[in-house]
LUMKOLVEX-142192 format. One record per residue (C-alpha): residue number from 1; residue in three letters; chain; x, z, y. Coordinates in pm, 1 decimal. Layout:
N
[node NUM, 'Ala', 'A', [X, Z, Y]]
...
This chain:
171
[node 1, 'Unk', 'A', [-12085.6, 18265.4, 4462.0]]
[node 2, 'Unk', 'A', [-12176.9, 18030.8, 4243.9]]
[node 3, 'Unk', 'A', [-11933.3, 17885.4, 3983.4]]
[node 4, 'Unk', 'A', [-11986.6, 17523.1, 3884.5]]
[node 5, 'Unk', 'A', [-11902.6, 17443.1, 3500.5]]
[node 6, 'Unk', 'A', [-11740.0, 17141.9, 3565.2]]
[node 7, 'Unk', 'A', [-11464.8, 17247.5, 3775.5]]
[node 8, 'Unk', 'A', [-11138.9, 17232.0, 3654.9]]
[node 9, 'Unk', 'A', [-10893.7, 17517.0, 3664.5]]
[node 10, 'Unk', 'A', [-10545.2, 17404.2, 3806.1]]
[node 11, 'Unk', 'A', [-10417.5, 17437.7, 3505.6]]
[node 12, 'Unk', 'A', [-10615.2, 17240.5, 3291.8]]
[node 13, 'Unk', 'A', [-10601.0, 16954.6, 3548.6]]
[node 14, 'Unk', 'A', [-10186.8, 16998.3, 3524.4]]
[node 15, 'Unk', 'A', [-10260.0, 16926.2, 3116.2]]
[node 16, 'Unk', 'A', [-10489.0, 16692.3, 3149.1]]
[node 17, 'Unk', 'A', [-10217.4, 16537.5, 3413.1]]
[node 18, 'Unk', 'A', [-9994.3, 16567.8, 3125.4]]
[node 19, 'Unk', 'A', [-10171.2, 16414.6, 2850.6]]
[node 20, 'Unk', 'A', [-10252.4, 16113.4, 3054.0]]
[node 21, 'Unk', 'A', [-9914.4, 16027.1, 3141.4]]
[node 22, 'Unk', 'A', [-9792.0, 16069.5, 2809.8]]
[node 23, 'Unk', 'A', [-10105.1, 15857.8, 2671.7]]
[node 24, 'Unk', 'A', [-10006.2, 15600.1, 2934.5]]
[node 25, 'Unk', 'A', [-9614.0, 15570.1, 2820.4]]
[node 26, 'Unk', 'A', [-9435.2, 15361.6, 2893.8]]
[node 27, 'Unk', 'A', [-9616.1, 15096.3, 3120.0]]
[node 28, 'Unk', 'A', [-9673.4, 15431.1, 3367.9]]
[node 29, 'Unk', 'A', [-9939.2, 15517.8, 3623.0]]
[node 30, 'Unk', 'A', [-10025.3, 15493.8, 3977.9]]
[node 31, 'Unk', 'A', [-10174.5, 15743.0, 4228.0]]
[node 32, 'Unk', 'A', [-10506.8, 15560.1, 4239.8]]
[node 33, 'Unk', 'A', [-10559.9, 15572.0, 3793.2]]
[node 34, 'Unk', 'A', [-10447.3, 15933.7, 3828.5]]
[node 35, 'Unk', 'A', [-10743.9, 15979.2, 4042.0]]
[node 36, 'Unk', 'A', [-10965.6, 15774.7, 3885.1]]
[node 37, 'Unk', 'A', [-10934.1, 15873.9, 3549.7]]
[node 38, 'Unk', 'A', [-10770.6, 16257.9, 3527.2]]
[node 39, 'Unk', 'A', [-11049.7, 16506.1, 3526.2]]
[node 40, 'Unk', 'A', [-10957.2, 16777.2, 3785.5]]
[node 41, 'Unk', 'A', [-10935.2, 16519.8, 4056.5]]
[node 42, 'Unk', 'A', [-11211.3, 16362.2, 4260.2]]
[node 43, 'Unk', 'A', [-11264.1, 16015.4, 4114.1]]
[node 44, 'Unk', 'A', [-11489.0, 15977.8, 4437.2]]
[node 45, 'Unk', 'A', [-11265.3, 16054.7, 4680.7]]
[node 46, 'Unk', 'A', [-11141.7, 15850.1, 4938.4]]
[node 47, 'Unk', 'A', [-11240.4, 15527.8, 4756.8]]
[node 48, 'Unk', 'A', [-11369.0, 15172.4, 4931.1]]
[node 49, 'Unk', 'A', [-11633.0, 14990.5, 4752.0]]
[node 50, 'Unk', 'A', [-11475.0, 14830.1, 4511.9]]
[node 51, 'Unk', 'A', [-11376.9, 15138.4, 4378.0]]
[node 52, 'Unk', 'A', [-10955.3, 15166.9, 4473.5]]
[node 53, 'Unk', 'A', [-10832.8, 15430.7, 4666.2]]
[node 54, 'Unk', 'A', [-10770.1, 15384.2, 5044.5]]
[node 55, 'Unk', 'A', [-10401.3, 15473.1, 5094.3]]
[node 56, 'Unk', 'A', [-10441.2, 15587.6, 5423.7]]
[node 57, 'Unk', 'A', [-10613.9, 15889.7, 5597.2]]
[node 58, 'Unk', 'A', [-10655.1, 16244.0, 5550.6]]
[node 59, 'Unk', 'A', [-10840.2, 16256.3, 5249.8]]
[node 60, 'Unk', 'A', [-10554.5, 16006.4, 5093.9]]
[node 61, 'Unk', 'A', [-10327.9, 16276.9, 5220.9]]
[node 62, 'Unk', 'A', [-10437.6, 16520.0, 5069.0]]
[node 63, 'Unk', 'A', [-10481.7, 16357.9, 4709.4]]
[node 64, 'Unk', 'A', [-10131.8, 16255.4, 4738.2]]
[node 65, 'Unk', 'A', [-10025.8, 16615.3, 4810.5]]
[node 66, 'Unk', 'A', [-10259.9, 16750.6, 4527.0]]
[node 67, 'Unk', 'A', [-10074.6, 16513.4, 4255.1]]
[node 68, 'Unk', 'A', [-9723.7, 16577.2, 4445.4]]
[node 69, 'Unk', 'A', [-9758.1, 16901.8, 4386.7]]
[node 70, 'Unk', 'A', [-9921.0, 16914.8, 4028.7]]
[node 71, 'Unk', 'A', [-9599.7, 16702.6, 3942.6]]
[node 72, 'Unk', 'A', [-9399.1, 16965.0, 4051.9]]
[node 73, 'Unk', 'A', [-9561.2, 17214.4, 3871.1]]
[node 74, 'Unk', 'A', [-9575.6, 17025.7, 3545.9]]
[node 75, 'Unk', 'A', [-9207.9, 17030.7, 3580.5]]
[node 76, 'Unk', 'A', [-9133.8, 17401.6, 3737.1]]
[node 77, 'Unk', 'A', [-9406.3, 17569.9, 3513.3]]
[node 78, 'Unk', 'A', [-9457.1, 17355.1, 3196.2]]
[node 79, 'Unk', 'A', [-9089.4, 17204.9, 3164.6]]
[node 80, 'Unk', 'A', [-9237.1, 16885.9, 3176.3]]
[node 81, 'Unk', 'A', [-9064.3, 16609.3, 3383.0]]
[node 82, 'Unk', 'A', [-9184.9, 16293.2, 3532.3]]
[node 83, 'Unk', 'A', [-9053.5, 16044.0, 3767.4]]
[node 84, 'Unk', 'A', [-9214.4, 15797.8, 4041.8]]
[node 85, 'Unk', 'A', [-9107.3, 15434.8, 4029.9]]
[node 86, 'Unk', 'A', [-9092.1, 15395.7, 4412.3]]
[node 87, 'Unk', 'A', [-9092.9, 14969.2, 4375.5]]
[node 88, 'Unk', 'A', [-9392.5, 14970.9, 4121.3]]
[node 89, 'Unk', 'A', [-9534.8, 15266.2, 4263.6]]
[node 90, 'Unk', 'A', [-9564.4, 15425.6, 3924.3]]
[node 91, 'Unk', 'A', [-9542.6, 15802.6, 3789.5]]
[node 92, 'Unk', 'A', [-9450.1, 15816.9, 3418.2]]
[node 93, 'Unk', 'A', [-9316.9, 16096.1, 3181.1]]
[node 94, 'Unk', 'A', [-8925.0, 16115.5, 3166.7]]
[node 95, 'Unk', 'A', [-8840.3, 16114.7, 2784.3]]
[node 96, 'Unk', 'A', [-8707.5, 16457.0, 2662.4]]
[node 97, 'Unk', 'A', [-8377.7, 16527.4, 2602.7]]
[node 98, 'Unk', 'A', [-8140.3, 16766.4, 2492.4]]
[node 99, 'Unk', 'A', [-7834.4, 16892.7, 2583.0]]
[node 100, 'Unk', 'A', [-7495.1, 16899.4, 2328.7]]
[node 101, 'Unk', 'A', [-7619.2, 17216.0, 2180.4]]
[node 102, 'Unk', 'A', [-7942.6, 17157.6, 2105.4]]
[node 103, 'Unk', 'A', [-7871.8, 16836.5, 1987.3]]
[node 104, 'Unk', 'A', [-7613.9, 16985.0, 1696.0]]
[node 105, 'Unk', 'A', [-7857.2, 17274.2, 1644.5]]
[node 106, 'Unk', 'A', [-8133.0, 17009.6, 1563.7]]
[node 107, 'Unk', 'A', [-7910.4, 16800.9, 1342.9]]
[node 108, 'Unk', 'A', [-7826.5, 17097.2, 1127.6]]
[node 109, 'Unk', 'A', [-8188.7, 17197.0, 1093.4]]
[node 110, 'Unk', 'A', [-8351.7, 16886.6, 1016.9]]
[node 111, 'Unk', 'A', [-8061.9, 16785.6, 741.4]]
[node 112, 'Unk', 'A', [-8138.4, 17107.0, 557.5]]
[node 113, 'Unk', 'A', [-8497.7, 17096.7, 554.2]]
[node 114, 'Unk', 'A', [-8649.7, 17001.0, 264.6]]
[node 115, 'Unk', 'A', [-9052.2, 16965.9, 251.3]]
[node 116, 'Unk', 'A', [-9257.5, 16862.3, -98.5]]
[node 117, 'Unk', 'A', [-9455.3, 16578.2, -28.4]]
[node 118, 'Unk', 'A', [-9252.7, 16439.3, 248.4]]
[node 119, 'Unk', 'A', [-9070.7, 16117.4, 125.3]]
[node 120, 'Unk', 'A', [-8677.9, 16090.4, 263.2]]
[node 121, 'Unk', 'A', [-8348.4, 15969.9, 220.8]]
[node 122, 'Unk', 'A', [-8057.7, 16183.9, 178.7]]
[node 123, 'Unk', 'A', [-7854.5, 16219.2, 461.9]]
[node 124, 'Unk', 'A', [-8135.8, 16106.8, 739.9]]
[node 125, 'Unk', 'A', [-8291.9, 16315.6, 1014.0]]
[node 126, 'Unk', 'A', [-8682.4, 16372.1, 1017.0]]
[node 127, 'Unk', 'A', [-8674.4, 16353.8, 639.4]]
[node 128, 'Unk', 'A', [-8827.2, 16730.8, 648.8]]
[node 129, 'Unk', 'A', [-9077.0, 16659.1, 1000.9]]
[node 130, 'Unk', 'A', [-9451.2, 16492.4, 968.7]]
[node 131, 'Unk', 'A', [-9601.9, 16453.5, 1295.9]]
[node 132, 'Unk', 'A', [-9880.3, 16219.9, 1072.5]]
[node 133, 'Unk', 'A', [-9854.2, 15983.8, 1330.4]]
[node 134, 'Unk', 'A', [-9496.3, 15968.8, 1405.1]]
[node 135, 'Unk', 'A', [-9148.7, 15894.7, 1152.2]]
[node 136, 'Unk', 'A', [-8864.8, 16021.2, 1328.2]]
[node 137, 'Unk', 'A', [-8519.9, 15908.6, 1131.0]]
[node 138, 'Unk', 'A', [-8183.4, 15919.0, 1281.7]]
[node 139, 'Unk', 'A', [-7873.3, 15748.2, 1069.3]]
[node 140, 'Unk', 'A', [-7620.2, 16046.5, 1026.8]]
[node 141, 'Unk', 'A', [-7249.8, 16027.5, 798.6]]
[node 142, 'Unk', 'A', [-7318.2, 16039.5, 443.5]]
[node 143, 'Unk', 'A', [-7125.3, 16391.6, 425.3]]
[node 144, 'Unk', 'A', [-7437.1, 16569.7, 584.3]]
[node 145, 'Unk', 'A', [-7631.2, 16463.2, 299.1]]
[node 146, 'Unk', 'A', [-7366.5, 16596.5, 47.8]]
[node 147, 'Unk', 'A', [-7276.5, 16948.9, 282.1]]
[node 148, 'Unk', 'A', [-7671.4, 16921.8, 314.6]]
[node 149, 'Unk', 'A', [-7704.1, 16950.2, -72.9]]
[node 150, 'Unk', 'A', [-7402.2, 17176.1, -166.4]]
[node 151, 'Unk', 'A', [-7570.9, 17419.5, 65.9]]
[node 152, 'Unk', 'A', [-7887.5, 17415.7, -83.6]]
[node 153, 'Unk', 'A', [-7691.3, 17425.5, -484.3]]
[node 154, 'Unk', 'A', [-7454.5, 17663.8, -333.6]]
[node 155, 'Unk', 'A', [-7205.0, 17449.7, -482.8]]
[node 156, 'Unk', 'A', [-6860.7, 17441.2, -332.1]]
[node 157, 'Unk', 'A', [-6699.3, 17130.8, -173.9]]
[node 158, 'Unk', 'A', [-6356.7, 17034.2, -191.2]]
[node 159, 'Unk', 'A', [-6208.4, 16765.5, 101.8]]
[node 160, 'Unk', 'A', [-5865.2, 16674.9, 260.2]]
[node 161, 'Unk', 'A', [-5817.3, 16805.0, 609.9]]
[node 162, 'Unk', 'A', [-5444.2, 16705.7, 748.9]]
[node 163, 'Unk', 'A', [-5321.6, 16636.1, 414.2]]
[node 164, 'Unk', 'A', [-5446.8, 16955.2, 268.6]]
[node 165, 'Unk', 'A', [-5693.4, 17038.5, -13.6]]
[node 166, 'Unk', 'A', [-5950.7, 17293.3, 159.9]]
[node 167, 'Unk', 'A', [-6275.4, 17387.2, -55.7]]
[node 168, 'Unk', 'A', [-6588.0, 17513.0, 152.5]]
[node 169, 'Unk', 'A', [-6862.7, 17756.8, 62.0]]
[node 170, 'Unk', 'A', [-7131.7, 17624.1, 266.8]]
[node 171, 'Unk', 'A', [-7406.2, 17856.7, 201.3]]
């Protein structure tokens, strides 16, 4: 048997599925540019001669079924999500989000994090993150910032709760 160094592994055609929707957010993709332009699938393959894919036949069957089920798998086996836009005829990536939990969990992170070199302002999120390419900064109550900083001075802060004086260690 004779192995051709070109082919694509499943996987790698799943990522490279992945990484093209994402690069394609948010205007979205169709069947035919998934085909056309995401190594793993046949960009030869039941085409006419002007180069767009017939939508009819077995072959069209068939790529449809291929990128059906590579959808699902980006979703069952990466945790990656997308969506088809059955009036545009468009897949795209769902954005990511998190549930109540992870949401508070990720709000108390990034408020403590502190990271030389990283310009922020007290009190927002993303202040401790560089993606080099991307600022993340989400407003938050001005209290973070001060719980934020008494944590890291392990200084003690005093506040009215139901009309009584309470004082918090938050370290």
């Amino acid at each position: 048997m004779i192995i051709d160094p070109k082919a694509v592994t499943a996987a790698e055609r799943i990522l490279n599925l992945a990484a093209y929707l994402k690069e394609k957010l948010p205007s979205g993709v169709s069947i035919d540019d998934i085909t056309a332009n995401v190594k793993g699938y046949d960009p030869e393959q039941s085409r006419d001669q002007q180069g767009r894919l017939i939508g009819e036949g077995p072959e069209w069957e068939a790529l449809r079924r291929k990128v059906r089920r590579d959808l699902e798998d980006l979703t069952t086996e990466w945790g990656i999500e997308s969506e088809y836009d059955e009036s545009n005829r468009l897949y795209r990536l769902r954005p990511p989000f998190f549930n109540l939990e992870e949401r508070r969990e990720l709000i108390a992170a990034a408020s403590t994090i502190r990271i030389d070199g990283i310009d922020g302002v007290a009190g927002q999120i993303g202040t401790g993150v560089n993606d080099l390419e991307t600022d993340t900064v989400v407003q938050v109550h001005p209290l973070v910032a001060t719980l934020r900083d008494a944590m890291v001075d392990h200084q003690k802060v005093e506040f009215l709760y139901e009309e009584t004086l309470r004082t918090l260690e938050p370290w």
